[in-house]
Every structure is written in structure tokens, then in C-alpha cells.
C-alpha positions in Angstrom: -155.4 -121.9 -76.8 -153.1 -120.2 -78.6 -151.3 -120.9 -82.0 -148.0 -120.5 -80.3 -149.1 -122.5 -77.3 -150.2 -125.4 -79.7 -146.8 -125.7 -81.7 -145.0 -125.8 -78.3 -145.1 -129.1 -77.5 -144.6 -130.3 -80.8 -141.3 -128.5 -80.9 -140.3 -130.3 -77.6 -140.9 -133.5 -78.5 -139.0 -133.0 -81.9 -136.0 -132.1 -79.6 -136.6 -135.3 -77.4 -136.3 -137.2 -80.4 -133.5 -136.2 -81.4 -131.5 -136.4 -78.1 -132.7 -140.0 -78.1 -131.5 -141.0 -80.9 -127.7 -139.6 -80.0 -125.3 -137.6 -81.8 -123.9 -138.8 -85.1 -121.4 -141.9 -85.5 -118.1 -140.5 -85.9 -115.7 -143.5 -85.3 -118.2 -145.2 -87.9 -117.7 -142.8 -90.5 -113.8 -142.4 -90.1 -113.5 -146.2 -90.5 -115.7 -146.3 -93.8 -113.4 -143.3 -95.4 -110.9 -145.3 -94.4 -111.6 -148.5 -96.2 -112.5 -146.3 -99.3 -109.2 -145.2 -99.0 -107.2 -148.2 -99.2 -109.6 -149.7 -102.0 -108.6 -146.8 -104.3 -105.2 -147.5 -103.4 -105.5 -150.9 -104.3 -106.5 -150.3 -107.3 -104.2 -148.4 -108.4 -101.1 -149.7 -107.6 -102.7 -152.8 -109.6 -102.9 -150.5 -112.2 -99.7 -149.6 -111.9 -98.3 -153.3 -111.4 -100.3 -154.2 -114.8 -98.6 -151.5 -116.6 -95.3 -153.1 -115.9 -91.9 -151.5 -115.8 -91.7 -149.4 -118.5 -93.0 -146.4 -116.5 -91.4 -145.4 -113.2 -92.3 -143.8 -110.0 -91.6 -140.1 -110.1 -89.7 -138.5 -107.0 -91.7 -136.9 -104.8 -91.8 -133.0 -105.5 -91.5 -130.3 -102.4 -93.8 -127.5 -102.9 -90.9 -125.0 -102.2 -87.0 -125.3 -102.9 -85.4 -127.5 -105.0 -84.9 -131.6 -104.6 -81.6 -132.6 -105.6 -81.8 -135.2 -108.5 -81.3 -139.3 -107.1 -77.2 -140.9 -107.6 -77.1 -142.2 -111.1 -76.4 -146.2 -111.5 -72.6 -147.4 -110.9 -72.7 -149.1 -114.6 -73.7 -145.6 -115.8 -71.0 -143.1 -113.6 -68.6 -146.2 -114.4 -69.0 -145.4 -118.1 -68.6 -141.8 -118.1 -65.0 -142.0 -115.5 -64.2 -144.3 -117.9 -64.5 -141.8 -120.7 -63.2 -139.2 -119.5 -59.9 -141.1 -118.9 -59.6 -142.0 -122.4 -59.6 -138.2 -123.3 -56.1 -136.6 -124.7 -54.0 -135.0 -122.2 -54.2 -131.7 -123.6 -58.1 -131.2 -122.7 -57.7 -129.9 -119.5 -60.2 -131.9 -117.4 -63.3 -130.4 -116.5 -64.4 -129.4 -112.7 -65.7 -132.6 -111.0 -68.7 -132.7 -108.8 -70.2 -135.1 -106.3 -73.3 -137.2 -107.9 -75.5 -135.4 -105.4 -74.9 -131.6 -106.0 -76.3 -129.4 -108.7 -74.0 -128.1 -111.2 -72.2 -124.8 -110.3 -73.9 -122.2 -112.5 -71.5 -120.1 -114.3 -71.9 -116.5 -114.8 -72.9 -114.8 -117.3 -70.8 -112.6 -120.1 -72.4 -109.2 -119.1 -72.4 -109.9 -115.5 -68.2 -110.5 -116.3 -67.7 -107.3 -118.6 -69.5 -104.9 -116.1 -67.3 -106.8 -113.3 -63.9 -106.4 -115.1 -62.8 -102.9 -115.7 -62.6 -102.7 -119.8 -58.8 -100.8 -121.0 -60.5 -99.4 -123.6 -63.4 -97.5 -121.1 -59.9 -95.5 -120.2 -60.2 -91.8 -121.8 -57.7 -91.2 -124.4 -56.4 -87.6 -124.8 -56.9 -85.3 -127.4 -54.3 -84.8 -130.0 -54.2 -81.3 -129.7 -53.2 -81.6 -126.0 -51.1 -84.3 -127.0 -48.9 -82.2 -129.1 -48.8 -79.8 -126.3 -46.2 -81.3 -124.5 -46.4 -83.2 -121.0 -48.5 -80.5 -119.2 -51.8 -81.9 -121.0 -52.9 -78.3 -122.2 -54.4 -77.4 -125.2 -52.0 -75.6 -128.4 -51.9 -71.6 -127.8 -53.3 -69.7 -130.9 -51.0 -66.8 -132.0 -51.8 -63.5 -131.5 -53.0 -62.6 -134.8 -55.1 -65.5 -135.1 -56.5 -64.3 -130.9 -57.1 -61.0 -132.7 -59.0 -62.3 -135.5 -60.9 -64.1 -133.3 -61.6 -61.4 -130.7 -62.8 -59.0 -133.4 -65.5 -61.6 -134.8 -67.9 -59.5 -133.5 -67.2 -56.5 -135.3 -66.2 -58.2 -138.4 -69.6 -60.4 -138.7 -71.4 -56.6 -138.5 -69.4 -55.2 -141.1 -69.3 -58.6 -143.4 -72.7 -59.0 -143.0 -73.9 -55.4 -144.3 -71.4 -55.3 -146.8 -72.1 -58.8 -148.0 -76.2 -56.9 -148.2 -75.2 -54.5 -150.2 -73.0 -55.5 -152.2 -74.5 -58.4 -153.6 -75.2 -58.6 -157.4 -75.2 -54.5 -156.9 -73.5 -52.1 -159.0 -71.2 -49.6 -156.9 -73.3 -46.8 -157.6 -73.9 -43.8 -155.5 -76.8 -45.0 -153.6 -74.8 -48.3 -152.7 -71.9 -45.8 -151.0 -74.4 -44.0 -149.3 -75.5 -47.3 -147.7 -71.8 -48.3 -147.0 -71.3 -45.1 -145.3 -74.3 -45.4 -142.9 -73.6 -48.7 -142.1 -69.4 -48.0 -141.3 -70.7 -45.2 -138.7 -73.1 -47.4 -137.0 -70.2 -49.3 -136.8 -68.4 -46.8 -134.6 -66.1 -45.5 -137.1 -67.1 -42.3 -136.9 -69.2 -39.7 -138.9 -65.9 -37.9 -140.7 -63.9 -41.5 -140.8 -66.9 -43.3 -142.6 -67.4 -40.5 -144.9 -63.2 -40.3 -145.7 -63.6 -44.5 -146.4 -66.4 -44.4 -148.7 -65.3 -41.5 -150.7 -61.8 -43.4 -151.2 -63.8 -46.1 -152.5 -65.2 -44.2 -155.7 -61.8 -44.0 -157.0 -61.0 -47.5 -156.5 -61.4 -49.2 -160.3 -63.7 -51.8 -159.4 -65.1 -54.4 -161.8 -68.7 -53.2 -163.6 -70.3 -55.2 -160.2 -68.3 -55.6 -157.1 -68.8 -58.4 -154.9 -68.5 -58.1 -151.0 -64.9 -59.5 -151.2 -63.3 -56.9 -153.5 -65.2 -53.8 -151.2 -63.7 -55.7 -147.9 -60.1 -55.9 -149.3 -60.4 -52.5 -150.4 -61.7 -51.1 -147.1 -58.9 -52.9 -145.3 -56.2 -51.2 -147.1 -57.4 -47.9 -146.6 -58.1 -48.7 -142.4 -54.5 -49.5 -142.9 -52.9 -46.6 -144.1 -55.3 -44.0 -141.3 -53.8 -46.5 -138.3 -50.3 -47.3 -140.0 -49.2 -43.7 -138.1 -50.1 -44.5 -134.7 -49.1 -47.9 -134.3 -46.2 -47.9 -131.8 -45.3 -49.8 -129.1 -43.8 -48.4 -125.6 -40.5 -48.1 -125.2 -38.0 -48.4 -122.5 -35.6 -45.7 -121.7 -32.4 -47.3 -120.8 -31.5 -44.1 -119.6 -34.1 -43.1 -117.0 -34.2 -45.4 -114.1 -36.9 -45.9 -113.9 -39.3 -45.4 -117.0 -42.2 -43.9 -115.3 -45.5 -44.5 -116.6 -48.6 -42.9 -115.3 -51.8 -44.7 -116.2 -54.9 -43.1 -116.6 -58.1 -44.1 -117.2 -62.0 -44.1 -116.0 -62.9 -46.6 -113.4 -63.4 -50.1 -115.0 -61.9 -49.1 -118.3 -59.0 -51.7 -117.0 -56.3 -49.6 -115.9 -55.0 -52.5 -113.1 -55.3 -55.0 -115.7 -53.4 -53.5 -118.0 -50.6 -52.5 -115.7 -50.5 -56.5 -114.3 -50.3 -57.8 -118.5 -47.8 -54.8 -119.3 -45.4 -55.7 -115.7 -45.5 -59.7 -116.7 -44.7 -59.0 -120.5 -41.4 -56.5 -119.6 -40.7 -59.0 -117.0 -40.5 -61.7 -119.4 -38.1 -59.6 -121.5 -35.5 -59.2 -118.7 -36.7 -55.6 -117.1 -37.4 -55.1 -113.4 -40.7 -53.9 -112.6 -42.2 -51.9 -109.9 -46.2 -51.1 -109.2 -47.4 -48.4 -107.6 -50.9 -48.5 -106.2 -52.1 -44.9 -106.4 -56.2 -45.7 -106.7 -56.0 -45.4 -103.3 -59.2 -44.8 -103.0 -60.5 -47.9 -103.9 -59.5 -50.9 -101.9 -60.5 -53.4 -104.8 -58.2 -51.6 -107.2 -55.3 -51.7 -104.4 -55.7 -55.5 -103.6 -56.2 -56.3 -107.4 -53.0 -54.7 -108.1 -50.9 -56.8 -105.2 -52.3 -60.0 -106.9 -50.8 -59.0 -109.8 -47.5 -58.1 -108.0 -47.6 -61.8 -106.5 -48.1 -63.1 -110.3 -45.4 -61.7 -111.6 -43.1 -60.6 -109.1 -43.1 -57.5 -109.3 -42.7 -55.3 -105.8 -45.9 -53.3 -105.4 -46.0 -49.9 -103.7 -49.3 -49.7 -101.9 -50.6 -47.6 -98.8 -54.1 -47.9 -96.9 -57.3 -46.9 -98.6 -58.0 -43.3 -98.5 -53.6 -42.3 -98.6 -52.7 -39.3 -99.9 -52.2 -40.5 -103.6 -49.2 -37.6 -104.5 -47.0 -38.9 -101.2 -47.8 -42.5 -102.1 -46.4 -42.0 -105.8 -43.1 -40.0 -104.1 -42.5 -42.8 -101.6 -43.0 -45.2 -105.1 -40.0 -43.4 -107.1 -37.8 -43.5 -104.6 -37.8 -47.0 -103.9 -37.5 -47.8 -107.6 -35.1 -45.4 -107.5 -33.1 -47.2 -104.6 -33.8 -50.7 -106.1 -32.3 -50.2 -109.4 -35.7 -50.6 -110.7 -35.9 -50.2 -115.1 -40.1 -49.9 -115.2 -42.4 -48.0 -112.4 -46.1 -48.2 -113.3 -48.5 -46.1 -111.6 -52.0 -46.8 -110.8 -54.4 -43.5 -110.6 -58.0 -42.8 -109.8 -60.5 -42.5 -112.6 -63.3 -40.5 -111.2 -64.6 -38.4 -114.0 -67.4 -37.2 -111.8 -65.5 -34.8 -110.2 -63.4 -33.5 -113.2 -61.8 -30.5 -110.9 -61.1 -32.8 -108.0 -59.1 -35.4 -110.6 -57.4 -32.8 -112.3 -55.8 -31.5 -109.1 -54.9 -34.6 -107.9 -53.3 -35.7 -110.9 -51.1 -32.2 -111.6 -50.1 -32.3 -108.1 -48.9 -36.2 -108.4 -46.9 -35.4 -111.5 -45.1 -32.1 -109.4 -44.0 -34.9 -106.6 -43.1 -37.0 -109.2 -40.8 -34.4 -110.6 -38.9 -33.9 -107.4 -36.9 -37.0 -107.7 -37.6 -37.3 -111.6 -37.0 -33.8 -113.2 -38.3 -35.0 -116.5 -40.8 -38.0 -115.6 -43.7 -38.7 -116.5 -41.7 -40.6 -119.5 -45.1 -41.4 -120.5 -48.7 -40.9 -119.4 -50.9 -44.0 -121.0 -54.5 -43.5 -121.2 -57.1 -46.9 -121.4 -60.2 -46.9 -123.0 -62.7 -49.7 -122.7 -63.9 -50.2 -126.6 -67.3 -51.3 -125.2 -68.1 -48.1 -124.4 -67.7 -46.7 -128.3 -68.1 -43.0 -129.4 -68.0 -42.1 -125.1 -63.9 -43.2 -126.3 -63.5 -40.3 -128.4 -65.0 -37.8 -125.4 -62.5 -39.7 -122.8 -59.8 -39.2 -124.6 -60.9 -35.2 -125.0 -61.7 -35.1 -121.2 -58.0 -36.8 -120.2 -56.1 -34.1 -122.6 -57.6 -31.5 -120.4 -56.4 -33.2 -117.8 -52.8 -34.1 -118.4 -50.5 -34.1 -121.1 -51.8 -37.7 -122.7 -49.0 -39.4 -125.1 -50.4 -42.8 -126.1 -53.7 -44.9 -125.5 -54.1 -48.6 -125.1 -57.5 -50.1 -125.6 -58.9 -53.0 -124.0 -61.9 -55.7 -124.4 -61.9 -55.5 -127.9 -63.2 -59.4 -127.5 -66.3 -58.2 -125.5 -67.8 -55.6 -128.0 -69.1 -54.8 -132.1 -67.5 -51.5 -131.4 -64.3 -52.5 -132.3 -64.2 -49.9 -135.0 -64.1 -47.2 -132.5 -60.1 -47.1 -132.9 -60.2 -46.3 -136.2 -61.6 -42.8 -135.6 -59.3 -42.6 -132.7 -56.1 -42.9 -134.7 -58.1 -40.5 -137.6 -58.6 -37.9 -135.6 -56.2 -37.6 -132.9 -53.1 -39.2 -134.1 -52.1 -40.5 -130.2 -49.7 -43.9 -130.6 -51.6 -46.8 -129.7 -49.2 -48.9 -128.0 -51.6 -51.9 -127.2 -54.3 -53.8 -127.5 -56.4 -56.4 -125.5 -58.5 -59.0 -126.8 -58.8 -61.3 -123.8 -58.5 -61.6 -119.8 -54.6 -63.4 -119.5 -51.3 -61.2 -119.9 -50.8 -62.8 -123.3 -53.8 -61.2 -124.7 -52.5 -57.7 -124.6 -49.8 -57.5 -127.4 -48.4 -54.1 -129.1 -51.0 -53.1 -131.5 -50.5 -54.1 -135.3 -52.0 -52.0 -138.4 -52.5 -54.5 -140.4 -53.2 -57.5 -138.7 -56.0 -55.0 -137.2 -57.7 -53.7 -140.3 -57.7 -56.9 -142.0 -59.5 -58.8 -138.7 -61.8 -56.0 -138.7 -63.0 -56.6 -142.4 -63.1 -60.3 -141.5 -60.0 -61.1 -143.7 -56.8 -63.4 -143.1 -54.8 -61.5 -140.9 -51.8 -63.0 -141.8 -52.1 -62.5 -146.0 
């Protein structure tokens, strides 16, 4: 027999066994935890009992939530409604309550301040804008103090290189030499630099001149080479209307300047007329109308790609017919094709002349300072052209070529009748010798 064979029945009767004897008591069991139960409850509510009075049974607690607290004793509540009573009228009673609710929970400061709008979170307005008046702007600069500003550029170049040399530095020969180089790479020009520091060797100067004394002096002697050429343009009363042809490359700010130059004459009591003769750009055409619509001025304008002579004709003779005291008109600035330009513009002066024997009254030529020493071959190029008779120059603000005007004025002697230092109408004022050369040097205009 087997070893597996022979456990066998031992197994079997194990299992007998155990059926026999039943499964476990439970009812038996239950009743003894029972009874060990209420013993241990017994015993401690004896425990309890023999520690007397002094401590009481605690509310029962919830595992979640809050239990409201039990109704205090009548003697107690009759106490504190008997205080409160007493009180003088003048406390104002506090909020009652019912015995059985919590107390209301008040709210806390920040949660009040970020609730209630603060006055003092209001934004108070600048004084500047203030003293403006009601319309809340900011207080316009004058025009000399624009100037000094839009010139900084220039001025820093030229204080800054003078302040180099000059510093603790006899004015030797040497020292000129370097003021010369650095007043032509400031676009004054090869002869115009040269004339400036040779004017300053005669100057009686201390043994060692400082950068202030050198400044000064240069600005006085800017002075006297623009003092000639500063003019402004004039109205004939006579000839209605003044016609002025404006010339110019494209870009240089020939619309620009016509818009600022109709607003300002409007201002002084003149009526104005435009004429757009670009006609072959349609920017330059709807530009122009905008500034018609600013001022009010009546512009004069045909399709793109109109003959620019019978455009200029059909201008005059409604200024002409409207009593009119200022025609401006626009031209095309396309150097490329010098020949083509020059035709164009010698045959719109000959239709001009048909109704206006003696106009053009003037023929103003703009030159963009940015462009520098390319202003003095413009203004060369234009004289071919037509018979140029005064120059305004524009974006002074937006260059450190400001100098450029200087040798301008030196060597062509054409009236400068404006200058522009900004992008509104009020930053194009008739030009100023003095205010200019003294902003260039990065002195007080205004001394």
C-alpha cells in the first residue's frame, strides 16, 4: 500500500470528527460579548457616579458639521437681559440672537476694502494737463523751445566733440584742425567748416578755452552766414492768387508741407486752394485731399496718371473764380528721369502763365535734411530745372545732419522760408537765424 493510500483514511475520519462535533456556537459567543459589555459599562458609570458632580457629561460630537452649543440656564440668560437693560441709552443695543444659533460672523476688514471702491484709487490728473484748460491736454512747448529740442541730435554731436577737444586744451592749431574735421562730419560742409574755424583764431580767447566759450563763439558766427537768408513767404495782396509751385524729390515732404503751410495762412485769415499735380502718384493725390479736409481748404485733384500742365490750368482758374488769396501746387519729384521732369515742369509753368502772366510768384523747393550733403546736389539739380527762389527744409527732428543748412545758406544764398521739426502743422514755423544757430550749438535759444 501506498503512502498516499495510508494517510487517506486518516484524513477522512479527521473530517468526520469534525462534522460531528458541529459548527461553532455563535448565539453563545454573542451573549458572552454581550455581558462583557454591560460589565464595563457598569463600571464605569460607577466610576463616574463616585466622582460626583464636579465633572459633566460632554455632548456627543458628530464626526462632520458642526453641533450647535445646548440653551444656557434661565437664571443665567435672565442675568445677562437684565444687564443689558441697565445699559445707557446711547449704546446702541447690540444684534440679538436666538439661544440656539451660532453667532453671525462678521467680515473681515480686507474682505470690506476690496468690496468698497476706495475715492482715493480714483486717478488724479496731472498738473500740467490741469493748467491746460478743460480739454485735459498736456501745455504746448513754443517753437523755439520744439526747435531746441528737435535739433538735440545735432547739437549732442557737435557738444560732444567740442566738449573732446576742448577740454583743458589750449586753442592751438592742432585743436582747430580737429574742430574743423569734426564741423564737416557734421554736414556743414568742406568750405563752411573751414570759413568757421578760421574765424575762430581771431576770436581773443582766454590762454585755455573751455567748450562753452568755443560754442558761443561758433553760434554767433552760424548766425551772421544764415542771418541773409532767413525770410519768410510772403503774400501778394495784389496777385489773386499767390501761386506757389512746390518742388521737391519724392518723400522729401512736399504734401506735407503744402497741408502745414495751407492750415497756418488759413489761420491768419487767407483763403487757400491745393492743387494736386503729383498726379502720378495716387498716395500723394489722396494725401493731399486729407489735408484739404483738415483745413478746409478746396483741393484741385484729377485721376492718377492726368495730364499734370491741364490739371494746374483748370487749378488757377478756379482760384481765380473763387476769389482765392493762396494756390499751392503739388508737382512730381522724379529725379530719375531728369529730361522727362524738366519738360513737364516748363510746360506747367507756360499754362500757368496763360491766365497768370507773371506767376509762378514763387517756386519753393523742399529738402529732406536726412539726406545731408545729397541737399546741396538737389538744390543744384532743381536750378537746372526751374528758376528756384526759396527752400524750406523738413525733418530736422529725425536726423544729426541738421547742419546741412548752414552750407546751404553759405553757398547759395536761397531764402529759407521754413523749417520743420515735427509731423503736426505747428511744427513748421518761418525759419529763425538765431534761434537756429544757437539750438545747433546746444545753447538757450532764447538768450
Amino acid at each position: 500500500m501506498s503512502k498516499g493510500a495510508a494517510l487517506w483514511p486518516r484524513r477522512k475520519r479527521k473530517k468526520q470528527n469534525g462534522q460531528a462535533e458541529g459548527p461553532p456556537n455563535k448565539t453563545g459567543t454573542a451573549q458572552t460579548e454581550t455581558a462583557n459589555t454591560e460589565t464595563a459599562e457598569t463600571g464605569t458609570a460607577g466610576a463616574q457616579a463616585a466622582e460626583g458632580p464636579a465633572k459633566q457629561e460632554k455632548p456627543a460630537k458628530r464626526r462632520y458639521g458642526w453641533v450647535p452649543s445646548p440653551a444656557k440656564p434661565a437664571s443665567e440668560t435672565d442675568a445677562k437681559q437684565t444687564a443689558r437693560e441697565a445699559e445707557p441709552a446711547s449704546k446702541p443695543p447690540a444684534a440679538e440672537r436666538a439661544p440656539d444659533q451660532p453667532a453671525a460672523r462678521q467680515p473681515e476688514p480686507e474682505a470690506e476694502a476690496a468690496s468698497e471702491p476706495q475715492p482715493a484709487a480714483v486717478p488724479e490728473q496731472p498738473a500740467k494737463s490741469r493748467q491746460a484748460g478743460d480739454t485735459g491736454g498736456q501745455t504746448r512747448k513754443s517753437w523755439v523751445a520744439r526747435l531746441r529740442d528737435g535739433l538735440w541730435r545735432s547739437s549732442s554731436k557737435l557738444g560732444d566733440g567740442i566738449g573732446s577737444i576742448f577740454t583743458k586744451r589750449k586753442l592751438d592749431a592742432e585743436a582747430l584742425e580737429e574742430l574743423e574735421d569734426l564741423l564737416i562730419a557734421s554736414d556743414l560742409g568742406v568750405s563752411t567748416s573751414a570759413k568757421l574755424a578760421g574765424g575762430l583764431r581771431k576770436e581773443r580767447f582766454p590762454k585755455e578755452a573751455g567748450p562753452e566759450e568755443v560754442r558761443a563763439a561758433l553760434a554767433e558766427d552760424i548766425e551772421e552766414i544764415l542771418k541773409p537768408v532767413a525770410q519768410p513767404l510772403e503774400i501778394q495782396p495784389a496777385a489773386k492768387p499767390h501761386i506757389v509751385l512746390v518742388v521737391g524729390v519724392n518723400g522729401s515732404g512736399k504734401t506735407t508741407t503744402i497741408g502745414k503751410l495751407g492750415k497756418q495762412y488759413v489761420d491768419q485769415g487767407y483763403k487757400v486752394q491745393f492743387a494736386a499735380g503729383d498726379t502720378f502718384r495716387a498716395a500723394a493725390v489722396e494725401q493731399l485731399q486729407v489735408w484739404g479736409e483738415r483745413t478746409g481748404c478746396p483741393v484741385t485733384a484729377k485721376e492718377t496718371g492726368a495730364d499734370a500742365a491741364g490739371l494746374a490750368y483748370d487749378a488757377v482758374a478756379k482760384a481765380q473764380k473763387d476769389g482765392a488769396n493762396l494756390l499751392l501746387i503739388d508737382t512730381a519729384g522724379r529725379l530719375h528721369n531728369k529730361s522727362n521732369l524738366m519738360a513737364e515742369l516748363q510746360k506747367v509753368v507756360r499754362v500757368i502763365q496763360k491766365l497768370a502772366p507773371d506767376a509762378p510768384h514763387d517756386v519753393l523747393l523742399v529738402l529732406d535734411a536726412t539726406t545731408g550733403q545729397n541737399a546741396l546736389s538737389q538744390v543744384e539739380t532743381f536750378k537746372q530745372l526751374i528758376n528756384v527762389t526759396g527752400l524750406t527744409v523738413t525733418k530736422l527732428d529725425g536726423s544729426a545732419r541738421g547742419g546741412v543748412l548752414v552750407p546751404l545758406a553759405d553757398k547759395y544764398g536761397l531764402p529759407v522760408h521754413a523749417v520743420g521739426v515735427g509731423e503736426t502743422a505747428d511744427d513748421l514755423r518761418p525759419f529763425s537765424a538765431r534761434a537756429f544757430a544757437r539750438s545747433l550749438m546746444g545753447l538757450d535759444p532764447e538768450r
